[in-house]
N, C-alpha and C positions, 0 to 999 in steps of 0.2 A: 506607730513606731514606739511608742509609751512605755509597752512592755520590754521590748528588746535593751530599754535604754537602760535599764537597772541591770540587767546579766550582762551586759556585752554582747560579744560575737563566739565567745568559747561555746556556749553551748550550740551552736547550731550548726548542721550537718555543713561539709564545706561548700557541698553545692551551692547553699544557701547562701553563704556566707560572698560566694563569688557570685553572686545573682544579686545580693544587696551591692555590692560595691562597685558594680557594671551600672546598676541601677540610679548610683546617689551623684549626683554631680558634683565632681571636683574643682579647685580652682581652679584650674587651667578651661575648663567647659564653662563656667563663670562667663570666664574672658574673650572665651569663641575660639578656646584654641583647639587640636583636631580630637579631644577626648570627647568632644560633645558632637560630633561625627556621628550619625546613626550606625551606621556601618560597625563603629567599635561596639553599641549594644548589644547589636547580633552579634558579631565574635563571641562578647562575652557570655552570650546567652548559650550560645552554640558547645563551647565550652563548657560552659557549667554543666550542661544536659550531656555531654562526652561523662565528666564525671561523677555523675548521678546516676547512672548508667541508661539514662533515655536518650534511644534512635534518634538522629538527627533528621530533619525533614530532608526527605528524598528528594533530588536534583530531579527536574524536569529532562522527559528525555528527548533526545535530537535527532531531527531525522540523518540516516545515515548515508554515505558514499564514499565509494572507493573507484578510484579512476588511477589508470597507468598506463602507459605506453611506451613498447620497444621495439624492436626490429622484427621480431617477432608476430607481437601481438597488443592490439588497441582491447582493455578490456575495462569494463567499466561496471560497476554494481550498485543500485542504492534502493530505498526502502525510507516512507516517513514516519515520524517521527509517532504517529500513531503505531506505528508495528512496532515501533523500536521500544516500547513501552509495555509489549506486551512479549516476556522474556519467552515464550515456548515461538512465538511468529520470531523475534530477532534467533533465536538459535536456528529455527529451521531456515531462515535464511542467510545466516552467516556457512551452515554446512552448507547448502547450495552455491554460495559463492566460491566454498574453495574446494569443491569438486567439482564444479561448472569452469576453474579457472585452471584447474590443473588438466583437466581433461584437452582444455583449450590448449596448452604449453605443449605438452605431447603432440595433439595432430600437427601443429604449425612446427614442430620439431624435425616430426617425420615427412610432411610436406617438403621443408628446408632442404633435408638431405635429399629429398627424391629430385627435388630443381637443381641441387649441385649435380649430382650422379647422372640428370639427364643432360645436363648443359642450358637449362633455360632459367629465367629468373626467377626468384623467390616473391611472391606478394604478401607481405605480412595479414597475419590473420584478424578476424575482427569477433569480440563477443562483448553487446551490451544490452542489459539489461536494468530496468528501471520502475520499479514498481510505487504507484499514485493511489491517492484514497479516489473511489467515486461512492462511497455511503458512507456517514457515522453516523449513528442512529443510536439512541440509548439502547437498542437491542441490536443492531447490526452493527461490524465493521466491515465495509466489503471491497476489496484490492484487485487494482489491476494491473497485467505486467504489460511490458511491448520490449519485445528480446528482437536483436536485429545479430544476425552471424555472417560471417563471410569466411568463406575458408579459400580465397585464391581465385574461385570461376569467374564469370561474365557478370554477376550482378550474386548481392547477397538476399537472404532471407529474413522477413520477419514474422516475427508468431508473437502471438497473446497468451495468457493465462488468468485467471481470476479467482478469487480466494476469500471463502466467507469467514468471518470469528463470529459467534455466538455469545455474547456479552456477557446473556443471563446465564449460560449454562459452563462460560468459560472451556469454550474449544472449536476447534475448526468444523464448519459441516459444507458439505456439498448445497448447489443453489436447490438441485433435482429434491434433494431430502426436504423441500420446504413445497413440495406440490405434491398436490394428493395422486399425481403417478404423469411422469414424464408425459406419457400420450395424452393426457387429460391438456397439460399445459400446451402442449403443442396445438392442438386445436383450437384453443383461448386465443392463442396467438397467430395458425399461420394466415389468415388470407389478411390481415394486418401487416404481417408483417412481407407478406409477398408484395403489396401492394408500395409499402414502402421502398421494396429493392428493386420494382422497378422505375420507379420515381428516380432513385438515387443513380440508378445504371442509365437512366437518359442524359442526368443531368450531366455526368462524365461523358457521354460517348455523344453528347447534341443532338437525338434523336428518340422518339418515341422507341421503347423495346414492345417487339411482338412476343410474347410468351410460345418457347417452343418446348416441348420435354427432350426433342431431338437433338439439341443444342443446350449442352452444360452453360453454354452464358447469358442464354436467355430464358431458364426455366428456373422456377422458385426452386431454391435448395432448400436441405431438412434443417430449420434454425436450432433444433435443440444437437446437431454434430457440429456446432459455431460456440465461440464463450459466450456464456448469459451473464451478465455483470449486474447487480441491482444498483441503483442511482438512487440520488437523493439529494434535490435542492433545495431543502430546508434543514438537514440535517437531525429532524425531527422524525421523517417517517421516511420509509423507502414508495416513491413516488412513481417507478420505472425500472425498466427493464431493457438493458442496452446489449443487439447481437453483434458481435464484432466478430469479421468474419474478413481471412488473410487473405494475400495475395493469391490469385490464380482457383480458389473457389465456388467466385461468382463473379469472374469477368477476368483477362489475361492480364501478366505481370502486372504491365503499363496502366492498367488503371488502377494497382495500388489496392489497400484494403478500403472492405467498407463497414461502419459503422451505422445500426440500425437501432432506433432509441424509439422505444414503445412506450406510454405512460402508460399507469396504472387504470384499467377501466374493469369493469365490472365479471368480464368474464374470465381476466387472467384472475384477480382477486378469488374467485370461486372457487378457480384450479389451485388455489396454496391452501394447506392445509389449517385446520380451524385454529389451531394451538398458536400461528404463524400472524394468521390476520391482524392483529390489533400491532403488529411492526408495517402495515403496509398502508398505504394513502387510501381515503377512500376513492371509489370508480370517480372521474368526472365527468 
């Protein structure tokens, strides 16, 4: 401060000047009174960098949700805070919520007046949907949805969806575009994961499943027409591969969807292409 003290403060830009005097404690911060408050440095700092013309540090972003209900319609949207962060994922899901909701407004609109017109009652409509990390990975972000609708009938519907971000190359790609050709992966995977669905269909129905092809609820379905979701429980590398597959696909309403979680082993790794492997776990 040696130099400064022979000019003063005249010459120094004012940013500066309000960067020293945020800086120097006053007698009131002496005393412990609220100038010596951290809080007030950052203000001031925050400040000065407004007038200096440096960016202020970007607010952390939060995950999002939006929930409402009327007579109408129960409709509910959200997305975390890792989407919310990456501005082209929050845009494309901000338009999908208010085309996803307006579309909703309208049927249970025209539903309303078809229950007035008929004489029976109205059941308001239902659309929610809810999108969860299951990968962050310095090269992956990878999303999954579970959308539940009701428009009035006997019971409502749910569906999935799943959504890769490309970290390094900054954009969306398909999970298929990371294996050296769908059919390659399928094979990597089905008697794995056949094995698995029938494990899971006993464990639902109390009962060893006999494989039929005669019968849709007892024969392996084609996993790559199911979501393929990559998973990741170290957040370090993508470890897995989850098929999540709806209602009434591989077994009626009543038992619900099922979820199939494949880890990483040797021969799905093969099937991803080479540029892809150093983001995936090695085989175990």
């Amino acid at each position: 401060m040696h130099g400064i003290e022979g000019r003063g403060l005249a010459g120094l830009p004012l940013a500066a000047v309000l960067l020293l005097c945020a800086c120097s404690p006053s007698k009131g911060a002496k005393n412990g009174d609220e100038a010596a408050l951290p809080g007030n440095d950052v203000a001031a700092s925050n400040f000065a960098n407004r007038m200096s013309g440096q960016p202020e540090p970007p607010s952390p972003a939060q995950p999002f949700e939006q929930k409402e209900k009327t007579d109408l319609l129960e409709f509910a949207y959200a997305y975390p805070a890792q989407a919310a962060q990456i501005p082209v994922l929050a845009e494309r899901f901000g338009n999908a919520l208010k085309v996803g909701k307006a579309d909703a407004l309208k049927m249970a609109r025209e539903d309303r007046k078809a229950a007035r017109e008929a004489g029976y009652p109205f059941r308001a409509h239902s659309l929610e949907t809810r999108w969860t990390v299951a990968a962050d990975t310095p090269r992956f972000l990878a999303l999954r949805s579970e959308s539940y609708v009701y428009t009035g009938g006997a019971h409502g519907m749910t569906g999935y969806e799943a959504l890769l971000w490309d970290k390094a190359r900054k954009r969306e790609t398909a999970v298929t575009a990371l294996m050296t050709s769908p059919a390659a992966f399928a094979a990597a995977i089905r008697d794995r994961f056949c094995d698995a669905l029938d494990k899971a269909r006993a464990e639902k129905r109390g009962a060893p499943v006999k494989r039929s092809d005669d019968d849709d609820f007892t024969k392996c379905i084609d996993p790559m027409q199911q979501v393929l979701v990559p998973t990741s429980k170290d957040g370090k590398l993508v470890d897995g591969v989850t098929v999540v597959i709806g209602p009434y696909s591989a077994g009626p309403y009543a038992e619900g969807s099922y979820e199939i979680a494949l880890p990483v082993d040797a021969a799905m790794r093969k099937a991803i292409k080479t540029e892809y492997q150093d983001a995936f776990a090695a085989a175990e």
